[in-house]
matplotlib code that plots the C-alpha trace (Angstrom):
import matplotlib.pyplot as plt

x = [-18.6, -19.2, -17.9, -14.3, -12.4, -11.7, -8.2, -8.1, -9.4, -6.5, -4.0, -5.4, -4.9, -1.3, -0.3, -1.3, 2.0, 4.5, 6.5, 6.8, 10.4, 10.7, 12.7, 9.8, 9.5, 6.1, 6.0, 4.5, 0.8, -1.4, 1.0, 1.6, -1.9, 0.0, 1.3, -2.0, -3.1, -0.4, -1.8, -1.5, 1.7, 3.5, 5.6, 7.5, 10.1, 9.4, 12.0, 11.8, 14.5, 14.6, 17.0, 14.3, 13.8, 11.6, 9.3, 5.8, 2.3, 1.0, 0.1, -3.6, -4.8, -2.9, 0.0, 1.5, 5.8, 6.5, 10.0, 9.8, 8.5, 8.2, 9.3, 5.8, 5.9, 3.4, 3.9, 5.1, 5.8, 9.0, 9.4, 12.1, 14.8, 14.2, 17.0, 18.0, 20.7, 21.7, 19.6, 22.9, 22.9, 19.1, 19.7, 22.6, 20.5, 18.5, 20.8, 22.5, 19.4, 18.8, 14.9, 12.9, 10.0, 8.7, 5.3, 4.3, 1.3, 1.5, -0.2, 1.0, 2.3, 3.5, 3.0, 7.3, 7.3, 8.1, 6.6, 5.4, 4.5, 5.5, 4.5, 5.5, 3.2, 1.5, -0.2, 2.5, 4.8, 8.4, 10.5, 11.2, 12.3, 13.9, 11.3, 13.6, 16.0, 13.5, 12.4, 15.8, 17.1, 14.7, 14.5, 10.1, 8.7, 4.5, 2.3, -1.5, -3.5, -6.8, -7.6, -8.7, -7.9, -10.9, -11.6, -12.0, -8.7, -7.0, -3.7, -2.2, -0.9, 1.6, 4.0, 3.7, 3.3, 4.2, 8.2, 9.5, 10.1, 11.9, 12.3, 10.9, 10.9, 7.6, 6.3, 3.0, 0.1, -2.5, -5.8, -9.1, -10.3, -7.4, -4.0, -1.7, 1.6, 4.1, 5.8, 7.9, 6.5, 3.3, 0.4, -0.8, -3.9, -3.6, -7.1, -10.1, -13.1, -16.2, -18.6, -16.6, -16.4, -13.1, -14.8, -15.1, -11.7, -10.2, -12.0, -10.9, -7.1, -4.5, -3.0, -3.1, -4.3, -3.0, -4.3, -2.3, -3.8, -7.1, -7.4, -8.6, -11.2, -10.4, -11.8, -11.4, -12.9, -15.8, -15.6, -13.0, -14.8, -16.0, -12.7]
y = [11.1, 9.6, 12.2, 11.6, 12.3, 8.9, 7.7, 8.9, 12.7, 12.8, 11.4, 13.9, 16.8, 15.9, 16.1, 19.6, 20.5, 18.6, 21.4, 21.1, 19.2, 18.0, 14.8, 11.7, 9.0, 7.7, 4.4, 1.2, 1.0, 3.9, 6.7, 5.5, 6.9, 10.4, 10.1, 9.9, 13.7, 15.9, 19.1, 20.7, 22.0, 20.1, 17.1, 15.2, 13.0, 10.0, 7.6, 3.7, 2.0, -0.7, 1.4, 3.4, 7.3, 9.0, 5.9, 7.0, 6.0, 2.5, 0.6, -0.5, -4.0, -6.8, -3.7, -4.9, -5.7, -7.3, -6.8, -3.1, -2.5, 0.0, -1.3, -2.2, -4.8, -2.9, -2.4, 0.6, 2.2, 3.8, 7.9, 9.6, 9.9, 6.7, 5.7, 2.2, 1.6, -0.7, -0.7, 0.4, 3.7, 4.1, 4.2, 6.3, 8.8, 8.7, 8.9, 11.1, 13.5, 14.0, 13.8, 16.3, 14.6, 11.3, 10.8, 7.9, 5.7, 5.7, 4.0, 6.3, 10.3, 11.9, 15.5, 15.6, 14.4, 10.9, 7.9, 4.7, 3.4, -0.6, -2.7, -6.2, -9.4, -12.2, -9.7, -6.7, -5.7, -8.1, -5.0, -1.0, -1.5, 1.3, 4.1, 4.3, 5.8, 8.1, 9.7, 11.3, 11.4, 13.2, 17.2, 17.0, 14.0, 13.7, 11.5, 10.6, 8.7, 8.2, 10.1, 7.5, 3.6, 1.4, 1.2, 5.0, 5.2, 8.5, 8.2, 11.5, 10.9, 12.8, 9.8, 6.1, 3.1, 1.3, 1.0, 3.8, 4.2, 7.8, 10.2, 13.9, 13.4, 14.2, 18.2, 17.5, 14.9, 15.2, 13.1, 12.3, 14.9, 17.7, 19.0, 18.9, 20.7, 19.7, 22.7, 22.7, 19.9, 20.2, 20.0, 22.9, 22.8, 24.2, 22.9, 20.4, 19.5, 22.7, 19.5, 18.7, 21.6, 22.3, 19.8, 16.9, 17.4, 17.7, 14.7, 12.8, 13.6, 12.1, 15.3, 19.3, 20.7, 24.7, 27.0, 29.7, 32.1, 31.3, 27.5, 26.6, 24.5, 21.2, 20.7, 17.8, 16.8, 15.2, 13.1, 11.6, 10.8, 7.2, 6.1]
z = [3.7, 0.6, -2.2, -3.0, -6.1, -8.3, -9.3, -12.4, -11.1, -8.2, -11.4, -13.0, -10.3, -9.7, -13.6, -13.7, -11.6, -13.6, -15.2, -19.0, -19.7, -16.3, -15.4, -13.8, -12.4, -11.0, -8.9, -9.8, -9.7, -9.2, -9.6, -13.7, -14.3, -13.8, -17.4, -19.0, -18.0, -19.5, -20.1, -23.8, -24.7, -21.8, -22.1, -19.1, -20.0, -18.2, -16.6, -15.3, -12.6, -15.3, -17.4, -20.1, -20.4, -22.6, -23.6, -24.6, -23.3, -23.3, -26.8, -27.6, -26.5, -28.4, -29.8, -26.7, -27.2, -24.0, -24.8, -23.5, -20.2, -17.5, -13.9, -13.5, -15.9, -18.0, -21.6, -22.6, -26.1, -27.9, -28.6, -31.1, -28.2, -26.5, -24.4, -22.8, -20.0, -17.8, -14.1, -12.5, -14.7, -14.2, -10.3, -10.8, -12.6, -8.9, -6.9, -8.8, -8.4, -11.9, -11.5, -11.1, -9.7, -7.9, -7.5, -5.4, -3.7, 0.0, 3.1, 5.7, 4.8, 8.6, 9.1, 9.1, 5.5, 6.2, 3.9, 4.5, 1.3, 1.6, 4.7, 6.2, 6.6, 4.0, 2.0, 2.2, -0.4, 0.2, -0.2, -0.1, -3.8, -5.5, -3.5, -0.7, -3.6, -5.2, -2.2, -1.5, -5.2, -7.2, -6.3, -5.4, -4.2, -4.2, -3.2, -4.1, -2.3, -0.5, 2.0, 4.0, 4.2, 3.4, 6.9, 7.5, 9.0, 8.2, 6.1, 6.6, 10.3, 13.2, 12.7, 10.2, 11.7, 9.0, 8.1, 6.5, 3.0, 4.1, 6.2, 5.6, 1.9, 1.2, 0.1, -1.2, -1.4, -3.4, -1.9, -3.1, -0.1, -0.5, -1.8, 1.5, 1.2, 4.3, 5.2, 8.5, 10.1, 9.8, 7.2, 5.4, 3.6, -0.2, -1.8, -0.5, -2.3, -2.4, -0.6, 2.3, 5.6, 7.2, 10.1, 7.9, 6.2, 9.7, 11.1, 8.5, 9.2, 12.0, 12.3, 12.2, 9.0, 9.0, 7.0, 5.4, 3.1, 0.9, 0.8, -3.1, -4.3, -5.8, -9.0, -11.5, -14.8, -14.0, -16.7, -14.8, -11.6, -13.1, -14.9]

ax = plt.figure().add_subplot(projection="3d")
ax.plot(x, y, z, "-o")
ax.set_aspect("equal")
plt.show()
């Protein structure tokens, strides 16, 4: 199975659901490529646990001011309306559920909406971090992801293996294969790539995909499929 969407293309995908005005954050790593992709006439306000909201996108190569950072520890730039605060107020604004929406990475998503998106071990993350308060703070929490690990092993499973980030928190994920909604336990298939047959895509999953309705095809810019 070798066609898959790239990083930028699933980014890409996920962006196109963020409602014009709506409240975000997107976790460290992968998901901060969601900001690139706003579509015309849309604009997300973007938050950061490190106590920013509203910042802009990223500043050329050597515009950098490493004074103003995402939680990432990436550069970030300033927009009319840019406010600071203390950490304390940032998670407050969380936990406060004053997002809108959380997108995250993930290593495991269970068919019950439960995330695993940290692990344990030499080369695992050293902590939940803030996640474990974005997954139950902000009002829609998504995920994108691989399909697949680099192994082959699905990542949409019954139940993680990994520790939990949270429990039942996820509604959607949006893979390089598919866009999975979890609906009442189980996972209901909303889009999947024209190439791949319901066999493949099943195959390729740890658990149930339903089908509801007409199931979409995913289609991305394919000028994103090599960036």
């Amino acid at each position: 199975m070798n066609q898959k969407l790239s990083n930028a293309q699933i980014a890409w995908r996920a962006a196109q659901d963020i409602e014009d005005g709506a409240y975000v954050n997107l976790g460290i790593g992968f998901p901060e490529m969601v900001a690139r992709f706003q579509p015309p006439g849309r604009e997300a306000i973007f938050h950061t646990e490190n106590g920013v909201l509203g910042f802009g996108r990223a500043p050329e190569p050597g515009q950098e001011d490493w004074d103003l950072i995402n939680a990432g520890k990436k550069a970030i730039t300033l927009k009319p309306g840019t406010a600071f605060f203390h950490h304390a107020d940032s998670f407050a604004m969380v936990r406060g559920g004053h997002l809108d929406v959380a997108i995250l990475g993930a290593y495991e998503v269970a068919e019950t909406g439960d995330l695993a998106n940290w692990s344990t071990g030499p080369k695992g993350v050293p902590a939940v971090g803030g996640a474990m308060d974005l997954v139950h703070g902000a009002k829609r929490v998504a995920v994108i992801t691989d399909h697949v690990t680099k192994k082959g092993q699905p990542k949409l499973v019954e139940r993680c293996t990994l520790p939990l980030t949270g429990v039942g928190c996820v509604t959607r994920v949006y893979s390089s294969f598919a866009v999975v909604d979890i609906e009442g336990g189980r996972f209901v298939l909303r889009e999947k790539l024209p190439s791949l047959s319901m066999e493949e895509l099943q195959n390729a999953t740890g658990a149930k995909l339903h089908v509801e309705g007409a199931v979409g095809d995913l289609i991305c810019p394919e000028e994103l499929a090599d960036a």
